[in-house]
N, C-alpha and C positions, 0 to 999 in steps of 0.2 A: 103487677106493674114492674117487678124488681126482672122476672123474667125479660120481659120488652125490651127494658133497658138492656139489660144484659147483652140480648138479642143483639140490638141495635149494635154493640160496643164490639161485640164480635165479627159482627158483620163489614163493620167500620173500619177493622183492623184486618182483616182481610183484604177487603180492597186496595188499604194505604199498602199494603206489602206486595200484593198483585200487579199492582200497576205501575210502569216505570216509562221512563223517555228514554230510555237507551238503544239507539238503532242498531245498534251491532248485533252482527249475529253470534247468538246462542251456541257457545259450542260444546262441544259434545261433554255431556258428566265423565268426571272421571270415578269409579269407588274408592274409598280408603284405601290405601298402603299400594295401591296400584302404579305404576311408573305412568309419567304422559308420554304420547308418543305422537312424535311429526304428522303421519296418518290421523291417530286418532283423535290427536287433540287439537294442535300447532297448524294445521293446514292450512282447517277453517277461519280461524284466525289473523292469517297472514293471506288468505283471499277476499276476506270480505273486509280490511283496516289496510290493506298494503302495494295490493298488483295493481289498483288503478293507477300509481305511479312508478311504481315497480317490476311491472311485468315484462312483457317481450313485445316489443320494444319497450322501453322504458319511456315516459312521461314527463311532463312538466319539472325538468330538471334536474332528475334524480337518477344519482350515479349510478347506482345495480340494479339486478334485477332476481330479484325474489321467488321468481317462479320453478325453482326446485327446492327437495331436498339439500340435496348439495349447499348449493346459494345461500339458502337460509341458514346452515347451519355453520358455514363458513360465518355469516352473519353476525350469528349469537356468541359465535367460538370468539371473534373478534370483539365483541365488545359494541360494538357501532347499532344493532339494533338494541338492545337492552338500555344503554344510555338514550339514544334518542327517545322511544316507547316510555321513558321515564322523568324526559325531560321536562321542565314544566312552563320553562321561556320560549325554548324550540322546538316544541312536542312533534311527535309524529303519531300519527297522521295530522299532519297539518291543521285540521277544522278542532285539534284538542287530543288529549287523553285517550287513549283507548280504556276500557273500564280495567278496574284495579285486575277484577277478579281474570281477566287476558292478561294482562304485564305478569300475574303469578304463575299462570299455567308457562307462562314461558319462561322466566326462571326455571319454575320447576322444572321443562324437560330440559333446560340448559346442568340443573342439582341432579338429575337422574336420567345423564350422562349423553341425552341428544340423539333418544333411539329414535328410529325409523320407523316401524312398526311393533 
């Protein structure tokens, strides 16, 4: 019986940690002690939270446009994506938050110094 239960609790706790409502896309792991990089990490990130209003042409009122390198990193160098992606009266992307664990990753390649690849 003590097994079953067990069973069950294990099981239970899997699922609850499996399963999320987060639509954003998954971006790429990084390993330990590794730098993030535009490519590798930031891309995805600012494609699937950002160019629906920020791309080329630019959208529903929004002054830049995001869809380089460059762009973005002028961006984050400036202050102006980090504040808003943090904000939590004027968030961007508009619909809320992007999830913590994208606000870090972009920090961090803003802390380890906004390579490219």
């Amino acid at each position: 019986m003590k097994k079953i239960i067990l069973g069950a609790l294990i099981l239970g706790a899997f699922t609850f940690t499996s399963c999320g409502s987060d639509d954003e896309a998954t971006p790429p792991s990084t390993p330990p002690n590794s730098n993030i990089t535009y490519d590798g990490n930031v891309e995805s990130i600012i494609a699937s939270n950002c160019l629906g209003c920020h791309g080329n042409p630019t959208s529903n009122g929004a002054p830049s446009s995001f869809n380089t390198y460059s762009l973005v990193k002028t961006g984050v160098q400036s202050g102006n994506i980090l504040n808003r992606i943090n904000n939590t009266t004027n968030p961007m992307p508009p619909n809320g938050l992007m999830s913590q664990s994208n606000r870090d990753i972009i920090q961090q390649w803003l802390d380890d110094g906004l390579l490219e690849n």
